[in-house]
MARTILUM-656175 format. One record per residue: x, y, z of N, C-alpha, C in turn; residue in three letters. Coordinates in steps of 0.2 Angstrom, whole numbers, plus 5000, padded with zeros to 4 digits. Example, Ala and Ser with C-alpha at 12.3 -4.5 7.8 and 13.67 -1.06 7.14 Angstrom:
residues 2
506649725039506249785039506649845039ALA 506449895035506849955036506450005039SER 
This chain:
residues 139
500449945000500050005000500450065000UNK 500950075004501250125004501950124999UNK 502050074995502450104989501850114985UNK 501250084984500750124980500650194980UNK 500650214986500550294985501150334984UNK 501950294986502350344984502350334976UNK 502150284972502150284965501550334964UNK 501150334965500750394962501050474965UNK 501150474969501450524972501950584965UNK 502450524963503250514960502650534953UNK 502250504952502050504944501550574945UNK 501250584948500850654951501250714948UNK 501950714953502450744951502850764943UNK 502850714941503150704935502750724929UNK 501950714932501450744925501450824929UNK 501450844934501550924934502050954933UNK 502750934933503350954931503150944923UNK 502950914919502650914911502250964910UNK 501550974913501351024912501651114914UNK 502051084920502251174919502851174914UNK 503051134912503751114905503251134901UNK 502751124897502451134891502151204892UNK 501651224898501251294898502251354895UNK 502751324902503251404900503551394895UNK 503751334892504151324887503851354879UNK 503151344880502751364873502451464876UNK 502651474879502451534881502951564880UNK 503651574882504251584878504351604874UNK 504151534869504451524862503951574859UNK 503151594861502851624858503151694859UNK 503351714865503651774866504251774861UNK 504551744859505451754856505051754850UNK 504451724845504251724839503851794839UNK 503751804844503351884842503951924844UNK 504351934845504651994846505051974840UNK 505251944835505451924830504851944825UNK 504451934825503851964820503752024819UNK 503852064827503752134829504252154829UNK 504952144829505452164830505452254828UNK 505252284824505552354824504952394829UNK 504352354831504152364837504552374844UNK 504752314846505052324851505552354851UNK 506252374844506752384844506652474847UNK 505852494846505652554848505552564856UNK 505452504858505252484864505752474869UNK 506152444866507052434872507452514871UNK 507452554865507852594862507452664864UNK 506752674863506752734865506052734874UNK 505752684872505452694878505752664886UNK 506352614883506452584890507052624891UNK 507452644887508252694886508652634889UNK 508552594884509152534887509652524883UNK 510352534885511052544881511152484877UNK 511552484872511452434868510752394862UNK 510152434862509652414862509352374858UNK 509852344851510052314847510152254851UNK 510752244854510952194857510752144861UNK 510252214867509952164871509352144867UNK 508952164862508452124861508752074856UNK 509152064855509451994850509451924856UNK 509851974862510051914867508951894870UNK 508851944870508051944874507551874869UNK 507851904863507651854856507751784860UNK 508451784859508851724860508851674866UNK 508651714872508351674879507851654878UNK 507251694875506651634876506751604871UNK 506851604864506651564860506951494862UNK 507751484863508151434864507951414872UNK 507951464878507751434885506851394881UNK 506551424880505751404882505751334878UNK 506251334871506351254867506551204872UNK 507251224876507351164879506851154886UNK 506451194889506151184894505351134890UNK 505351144886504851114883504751054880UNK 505451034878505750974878506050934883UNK 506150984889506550964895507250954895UNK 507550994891508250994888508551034893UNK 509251014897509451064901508951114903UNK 508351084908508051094910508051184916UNK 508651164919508851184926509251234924UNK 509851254919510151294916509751324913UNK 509451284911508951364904508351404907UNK 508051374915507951414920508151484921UNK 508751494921509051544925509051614920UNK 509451584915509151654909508551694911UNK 507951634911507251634910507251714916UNK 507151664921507151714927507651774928UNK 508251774924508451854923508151884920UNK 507851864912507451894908506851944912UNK 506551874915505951904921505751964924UNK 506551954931506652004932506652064931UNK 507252084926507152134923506652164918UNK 506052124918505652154914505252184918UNK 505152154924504752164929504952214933UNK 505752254935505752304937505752344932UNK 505952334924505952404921505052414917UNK 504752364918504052374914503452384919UNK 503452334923502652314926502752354933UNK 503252344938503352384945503152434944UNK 503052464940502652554943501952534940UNK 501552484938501052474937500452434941UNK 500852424947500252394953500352314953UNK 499952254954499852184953499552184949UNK 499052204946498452164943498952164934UNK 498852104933498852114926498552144921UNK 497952154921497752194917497752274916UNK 498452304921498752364920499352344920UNK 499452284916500352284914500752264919UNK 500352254927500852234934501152184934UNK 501352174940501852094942501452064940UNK 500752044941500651974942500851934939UNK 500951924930501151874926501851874928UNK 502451944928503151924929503251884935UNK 503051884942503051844946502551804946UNK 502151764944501851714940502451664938UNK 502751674931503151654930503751644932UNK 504251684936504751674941504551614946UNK 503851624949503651564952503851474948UNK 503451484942503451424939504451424938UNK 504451464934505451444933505651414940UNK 505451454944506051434948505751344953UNK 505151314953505151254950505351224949UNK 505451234939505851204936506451204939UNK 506751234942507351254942507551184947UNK 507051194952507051164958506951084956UNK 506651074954506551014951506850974947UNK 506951014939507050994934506650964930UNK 506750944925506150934920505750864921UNK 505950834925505450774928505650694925UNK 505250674924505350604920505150614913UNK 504750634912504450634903505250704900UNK 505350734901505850774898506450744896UNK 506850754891507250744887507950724895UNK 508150764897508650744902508450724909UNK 507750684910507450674916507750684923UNK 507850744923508050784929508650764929UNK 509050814926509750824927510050834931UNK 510750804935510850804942511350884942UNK 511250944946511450994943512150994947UNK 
């Protein structure tokens, strides 16, 4: 009886660890393909509204974190490593865009940046589980 509950337990775990791999990994990659679609949008956006130095630069590397972070979380691919970008990204979206904007999301607030720092860090904590490509990488 009681390995019966640590197997559902372990397996419980291992389809939640899947779902938040798929919800942030496909949320990402949607973010890096639209800022890629929109790009002289946002190049407007890091360059004259945020005044962020190099503004070229960092939306290449911005590009480049989620599309390649949210791939491998998606797939469970160095799961644990591609966290961390994530959550820089995060971060700093969160003090330069939504902090003078309250919580609520639908004035642009924290809610979603710390939403998702929540789940990254998780993953981070976890790893990509049993279904993932590197089933929980030993960090």
């Amino acid at each position: 009886m009681n390995n019966l509950l640590i197997n559902q337990r372990k397996m419980l775990e291992d389809v939640s660890l899947l779902i938040l791999r798929l919800f942030m990994g496909a949320t990402f990659l949607a973010y890096g393909i639209k800022k890629i679609t929109s790009f002289d949008n946002y190049m407007v956006l890091f360059s004259d509204k945020l005044d962020l130095p190099f503004p070229l630069l960092n939306l290449y590397i911005v590009i480049a974190v989620e599309i390649l972070g949210g791939l491998f979380i998606l797939v469970g691919f160095l799961t644990r490593v591609s966290t961390i970008p994530l959550i820089i990204t995060m971060i700093t979206a969160l003090f330069l865009v939504n902090i003078n904007n309250g919580f609520a999301a639908s004035n642009f607030g924290m809610e979603i940046p710390l939403a998702y720092i929540a789940i990254l860090f998780v993953l981070f904590a976890f790893g990509s589980g049993k279904y993932g490509i590197d089933k929980t990488e030993k960090l």
